[in-house]
C-alpha positions in Angstrom: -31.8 -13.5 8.1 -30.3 -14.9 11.8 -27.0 -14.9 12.2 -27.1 -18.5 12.7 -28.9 -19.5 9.2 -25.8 -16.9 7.8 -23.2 -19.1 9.5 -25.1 -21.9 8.0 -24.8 -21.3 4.6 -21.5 -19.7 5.0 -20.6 -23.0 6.2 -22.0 -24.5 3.0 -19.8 -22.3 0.9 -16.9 -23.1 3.1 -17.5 -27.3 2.6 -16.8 -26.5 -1.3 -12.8 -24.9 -0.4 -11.5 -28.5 -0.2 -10.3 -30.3 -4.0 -13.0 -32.5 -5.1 -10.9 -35.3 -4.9 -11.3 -37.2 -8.5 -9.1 -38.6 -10.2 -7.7 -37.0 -13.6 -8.6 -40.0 -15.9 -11.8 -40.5 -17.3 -14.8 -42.0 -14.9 -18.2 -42.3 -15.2 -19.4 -38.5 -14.7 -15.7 -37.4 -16.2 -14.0 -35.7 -18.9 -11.6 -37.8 -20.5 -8.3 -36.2 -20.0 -7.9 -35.6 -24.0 -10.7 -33.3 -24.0 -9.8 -31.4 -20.9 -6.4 -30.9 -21.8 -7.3 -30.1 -25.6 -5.7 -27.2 -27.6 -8.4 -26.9 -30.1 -12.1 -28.1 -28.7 -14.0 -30.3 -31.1 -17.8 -30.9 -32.3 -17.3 -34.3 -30.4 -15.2 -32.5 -27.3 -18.0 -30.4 -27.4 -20.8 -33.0 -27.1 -18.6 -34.6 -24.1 -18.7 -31.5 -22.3 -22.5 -31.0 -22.8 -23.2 -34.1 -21.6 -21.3 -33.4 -18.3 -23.1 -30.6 -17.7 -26.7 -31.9 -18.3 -25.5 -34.5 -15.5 -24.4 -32.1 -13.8 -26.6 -29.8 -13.4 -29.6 -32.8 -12.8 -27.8 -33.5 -9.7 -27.5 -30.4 -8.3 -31.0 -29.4 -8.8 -31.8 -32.6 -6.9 -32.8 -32.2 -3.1 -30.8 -34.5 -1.9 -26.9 -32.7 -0.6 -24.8 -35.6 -1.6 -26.2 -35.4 -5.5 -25.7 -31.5 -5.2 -22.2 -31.9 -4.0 -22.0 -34.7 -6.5 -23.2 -32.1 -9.5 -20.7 -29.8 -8.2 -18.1 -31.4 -7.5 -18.3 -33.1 -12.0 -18.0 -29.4 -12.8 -15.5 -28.5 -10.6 -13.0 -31.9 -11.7 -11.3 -30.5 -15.0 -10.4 -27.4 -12.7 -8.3 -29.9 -10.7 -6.1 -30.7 -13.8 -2.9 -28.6 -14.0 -3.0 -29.0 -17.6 -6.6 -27.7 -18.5 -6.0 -25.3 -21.4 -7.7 -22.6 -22.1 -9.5 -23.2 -25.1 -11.5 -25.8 -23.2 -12.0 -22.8 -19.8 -13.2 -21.0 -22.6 -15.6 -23.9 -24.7 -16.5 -25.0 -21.3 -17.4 -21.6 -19.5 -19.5 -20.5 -22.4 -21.7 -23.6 -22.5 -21.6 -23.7 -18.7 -23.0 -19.9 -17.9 -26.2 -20.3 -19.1 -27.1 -23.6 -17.4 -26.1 -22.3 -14.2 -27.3 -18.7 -14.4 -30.6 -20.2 -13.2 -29.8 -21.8 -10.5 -27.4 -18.4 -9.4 -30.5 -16.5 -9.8 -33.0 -19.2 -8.3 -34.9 -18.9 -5.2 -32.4 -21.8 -3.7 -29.8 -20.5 -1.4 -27.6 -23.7 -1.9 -28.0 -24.1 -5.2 -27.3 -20.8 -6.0 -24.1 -20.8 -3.7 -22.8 -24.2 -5.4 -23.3 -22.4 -9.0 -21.7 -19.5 -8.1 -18.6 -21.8 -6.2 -18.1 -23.7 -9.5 -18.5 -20.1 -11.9 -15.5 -18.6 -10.2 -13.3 -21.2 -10.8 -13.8 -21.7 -14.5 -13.0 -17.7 -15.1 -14.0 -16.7 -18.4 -16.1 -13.5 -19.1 -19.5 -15.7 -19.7 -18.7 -17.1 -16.1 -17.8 -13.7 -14.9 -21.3 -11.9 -16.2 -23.2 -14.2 -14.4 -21.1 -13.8 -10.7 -21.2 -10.3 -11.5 -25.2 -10.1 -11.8 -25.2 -12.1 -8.6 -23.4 -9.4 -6.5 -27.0 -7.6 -6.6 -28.7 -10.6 -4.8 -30.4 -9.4 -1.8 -29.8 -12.8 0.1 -26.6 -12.2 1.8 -25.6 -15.9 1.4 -25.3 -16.1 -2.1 -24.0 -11.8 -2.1 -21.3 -13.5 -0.7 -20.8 -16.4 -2.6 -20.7 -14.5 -5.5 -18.0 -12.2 -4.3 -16.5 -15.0 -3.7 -16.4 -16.9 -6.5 -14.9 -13.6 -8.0 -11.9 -13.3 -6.0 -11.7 -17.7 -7.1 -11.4 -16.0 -10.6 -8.8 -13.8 -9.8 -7.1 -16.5 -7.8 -7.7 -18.7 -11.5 -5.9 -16.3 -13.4 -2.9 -16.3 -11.0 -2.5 -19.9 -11.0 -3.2 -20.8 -15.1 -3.3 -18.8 -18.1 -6.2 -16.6 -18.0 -9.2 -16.8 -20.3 -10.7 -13.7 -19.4 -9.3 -10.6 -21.3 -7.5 -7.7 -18.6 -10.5 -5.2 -19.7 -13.5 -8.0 -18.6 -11.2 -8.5 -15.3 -10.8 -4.8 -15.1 -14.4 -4.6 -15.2 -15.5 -7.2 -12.0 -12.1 -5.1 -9.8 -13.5 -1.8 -10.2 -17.2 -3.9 -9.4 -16.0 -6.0 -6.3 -14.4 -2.5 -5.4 -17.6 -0.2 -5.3 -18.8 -2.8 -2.5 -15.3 -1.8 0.0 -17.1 1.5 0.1 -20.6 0.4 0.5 -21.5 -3.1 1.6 -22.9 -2.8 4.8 -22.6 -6.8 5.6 -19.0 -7.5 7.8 -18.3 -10.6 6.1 -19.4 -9.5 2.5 -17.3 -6.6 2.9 -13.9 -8.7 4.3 -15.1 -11.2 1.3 -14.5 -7.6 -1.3 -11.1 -7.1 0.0 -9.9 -10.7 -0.4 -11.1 -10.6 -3.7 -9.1 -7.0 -5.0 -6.2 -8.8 -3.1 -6.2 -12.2 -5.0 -6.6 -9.7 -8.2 -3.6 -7.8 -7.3 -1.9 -11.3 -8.0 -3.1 -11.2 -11.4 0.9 -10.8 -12.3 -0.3 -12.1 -16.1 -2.4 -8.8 -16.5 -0.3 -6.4 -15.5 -3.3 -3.6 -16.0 -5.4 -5.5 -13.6 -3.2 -6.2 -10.5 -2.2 -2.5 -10.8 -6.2 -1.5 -11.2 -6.6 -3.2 -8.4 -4.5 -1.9 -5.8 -5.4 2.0 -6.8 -9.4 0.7 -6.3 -8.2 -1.1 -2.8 -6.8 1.9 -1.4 -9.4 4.4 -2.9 -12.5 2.6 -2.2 -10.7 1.8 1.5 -9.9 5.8 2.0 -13.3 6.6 1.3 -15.1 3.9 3.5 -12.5 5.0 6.4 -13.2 9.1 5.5 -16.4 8.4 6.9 -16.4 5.9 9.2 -17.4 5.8 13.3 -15.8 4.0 16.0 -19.0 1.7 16.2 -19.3 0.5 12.4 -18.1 -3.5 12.7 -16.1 -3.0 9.6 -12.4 -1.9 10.9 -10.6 -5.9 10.7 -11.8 -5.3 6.5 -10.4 -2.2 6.8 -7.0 -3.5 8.4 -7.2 -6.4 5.8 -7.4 -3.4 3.2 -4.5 -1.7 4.3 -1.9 -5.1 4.7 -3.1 -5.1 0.8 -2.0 -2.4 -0.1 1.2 -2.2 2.2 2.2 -5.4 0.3 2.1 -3.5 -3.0 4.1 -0.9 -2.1 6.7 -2.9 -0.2 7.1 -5.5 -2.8 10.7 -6.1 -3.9 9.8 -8.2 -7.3 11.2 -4.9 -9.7 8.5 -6.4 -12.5 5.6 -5.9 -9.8 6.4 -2.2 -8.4 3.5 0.3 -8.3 2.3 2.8 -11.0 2.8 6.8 -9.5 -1.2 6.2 -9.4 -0.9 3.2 -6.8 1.5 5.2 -4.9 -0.4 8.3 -4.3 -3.6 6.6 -3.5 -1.9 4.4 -1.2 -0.1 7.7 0.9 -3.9 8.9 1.1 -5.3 5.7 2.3 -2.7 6.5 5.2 -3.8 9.5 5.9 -7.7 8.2 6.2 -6.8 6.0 8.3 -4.7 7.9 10.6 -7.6 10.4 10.2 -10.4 7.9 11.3 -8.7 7.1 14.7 -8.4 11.0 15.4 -11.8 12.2 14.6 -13.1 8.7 16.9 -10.8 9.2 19.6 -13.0 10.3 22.2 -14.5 6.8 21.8 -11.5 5.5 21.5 -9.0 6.7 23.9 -10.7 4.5 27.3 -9.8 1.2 25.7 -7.6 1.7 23.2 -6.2 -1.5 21.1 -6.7 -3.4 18.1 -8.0 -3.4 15.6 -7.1 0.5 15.5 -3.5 -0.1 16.7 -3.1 -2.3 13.5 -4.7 -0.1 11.0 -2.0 3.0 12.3 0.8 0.1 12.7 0.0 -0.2 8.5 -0.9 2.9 7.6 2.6 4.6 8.8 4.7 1.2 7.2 2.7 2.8 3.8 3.4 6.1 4.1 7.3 5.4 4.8 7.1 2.8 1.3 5.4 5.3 -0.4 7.3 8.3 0.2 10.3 6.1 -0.5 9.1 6.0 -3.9 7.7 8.9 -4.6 9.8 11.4 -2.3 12.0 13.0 -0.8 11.3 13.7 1.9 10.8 10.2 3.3 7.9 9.9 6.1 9.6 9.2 9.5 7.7 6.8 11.8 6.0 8.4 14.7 5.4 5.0 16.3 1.5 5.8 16.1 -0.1 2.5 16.9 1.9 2.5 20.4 1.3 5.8 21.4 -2.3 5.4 20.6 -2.0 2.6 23.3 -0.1 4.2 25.7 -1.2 7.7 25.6 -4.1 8.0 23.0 -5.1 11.6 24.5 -2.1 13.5 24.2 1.1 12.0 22.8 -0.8 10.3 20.4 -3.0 12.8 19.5 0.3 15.5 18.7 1.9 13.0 16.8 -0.9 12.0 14.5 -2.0 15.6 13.6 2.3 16.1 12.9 1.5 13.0 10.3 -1.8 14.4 9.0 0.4 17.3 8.2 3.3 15.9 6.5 0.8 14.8 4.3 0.1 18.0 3.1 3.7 18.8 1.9 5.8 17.5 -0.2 5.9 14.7 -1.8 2.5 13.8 -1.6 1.1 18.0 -1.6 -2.6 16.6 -0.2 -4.8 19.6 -0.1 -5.7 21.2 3.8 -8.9 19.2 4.6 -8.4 16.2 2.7 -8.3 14.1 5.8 -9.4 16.2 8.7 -11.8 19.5 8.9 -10.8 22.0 11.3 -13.3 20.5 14.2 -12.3 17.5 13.8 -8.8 17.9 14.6 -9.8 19.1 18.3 -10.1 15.7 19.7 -7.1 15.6 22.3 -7.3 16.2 25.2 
């Protein structure tokens, strides 16, 4: 696929961000407000809502884009009321999944993309199977709508009551967060660490957010343990780190990291310093961002983290400006002297966790 037909369709997925604009009361096309809004869902609430969807789902098999948007856009209405219950996410997504698995698994790109847009917002675990079956599409397109539409669940269960359980949820982090260590695809990949981001949101499921910001910083360490100064993936990886430094910098006393989070996080650190020492001979001509940034975040997480789980208390070396100023030598010093601290106390990281002998001979 061209990088142009990518944009395309990533453009595609893009036109669905904006509210479809409907209003809340019933109109042709519509759920009437009772049944969206219903505490208990009905034999006749349910006939309403499978009649939506056989319209629904006509129109966005049809050819023509405005009937597609149309389709998607009658699905996507009774997300747009602030009082949707849950019993209707839940009577809705489970009649909903298996009209639209189809057209997620179809040879389509847009229709796939639209199905997968409106999936993620409804967030229930019938919803969530199919976007999770969809993250093994080889069309990079609908990969990433699909990745997408997960981090709308997460962003669902942040904004409403959630009707998925924490374990299902659970399930699509630790899912979304096997692709920060291996999607190969710059945009997929950035499209992974929004998504553990919006789930360490998830404030409802406490077991989730905090799943998700030990899976951020592990899967991040290990993509950075082994990553050259030529892969296009560093702005995810700087992404992954302001992530995780907003975990462990948070003031909200309810939201403060497990031990887990912490120690993970203090090792992401060290990766990251790690990456820009064993690359610096690529680096050190023209050094700058995004590398600057990733050590810029990676010391503000090990001074957080060894707050909590110290003493002693990391003490900025001021890594991303020496790495600018004089990557070869003053730089170099000062990030093996970090690399180091690591391996006391608090944090006790084992000789060779971040660097092998060779690889700490970079300076020069």
């Amino acid at each position: 696929m061209t990088r142009r037909l990518l944009i395309n369709l990533l453009v595609l997925i893009a036109a669905g961000l904006a509210p479809a604009g409907a209003a809340l009361g019933q109109a042709p096309g519509q759920l009437p407000n009772e049944v969206v809004e219903a505490q208990a869902v009905n034999a006749q609430h349910e006939k309403q809502i499978d009649d939506l969807i056989e319209q629904a789902v006509a129109l966005m098999l049809s050819e023509n884009p405005p009937d597609a948007r149309r389709g998607r856009d009658m699905l996507l209405a009774p997300m747009r009321n602030p009082r949707v219950t849950v019993a209707f996410r839940i009577a809705f997504g489970g009649r909903l999944a298996p009209k639209l698995k189809p057209l997620a698994s179809g040879t389509h790109d847009g229709q796939a993309i639209n199905a997968l847009r409106v999936l993620g917002e409804v967030a229930t675990p019938e919803t969530g199977l199919v976007l999770e079956g969809a993250l093994a599409d080889p069309r990079i397109a609908v990969k990433y709508a699909a990745i997408n539409g997960i981090g709308r669940t997460f962003a669902a269960m942040v904004d409403r009551l959630p009707a998925m359980p924490a374990g299902f949820a659970s399930g699509l982090v630790r899912k979304v967060g096997d692709l920060v260590t291996t999607e190969q695809h710059p945009e997929a990949l950035d499209a992974a660490v929004r998504a553990l981001m919006n789930a360490q949101r998830v404030t409802s499921h406490a077991s989730v957010r905090d799943l998700a910001t030990v899976v951020l910083a592990e899967q991040a360490g290990g993509r950075l343990k082994g990553m050259g100064a030529q892969e296009p993936c560093a702005p995810a990886m700087l992404r992954a780190l302001n992530g995780v430094r907003g975990a462990m910098t948070i003031n909200d006393p309810s939201a403060q990291p497990t031990a887990a989070a912490v120690r993970k996080a203090a090792e992401l650190a060290g990766h990251a310093v790690a990456y820009v020492v064993r690359n610096l001979p690529e680096f050190k001509d023209s050094p700058g961002e995004p590398q600057k940034g990733i050590l810029n975040e990676a010391e503000t997480i090990l001074s957080a983290a060894s707050q909590k789980a110290g003493p002693p208390v990391y003490a900025s070396q001021r890594l991303g400006d020496e790495f600018v100023r004089d990557p070869a030598r003053e730089f170099y010093r000062k990030a093996l002297q970090t690399i180091q601290w690591l391996h006391g106390k608090p944090f006790d990281f084992p000789p060779g966790t971040f660097l092998k002998d060779q690889e700490g001979a970079g300076g020069g």
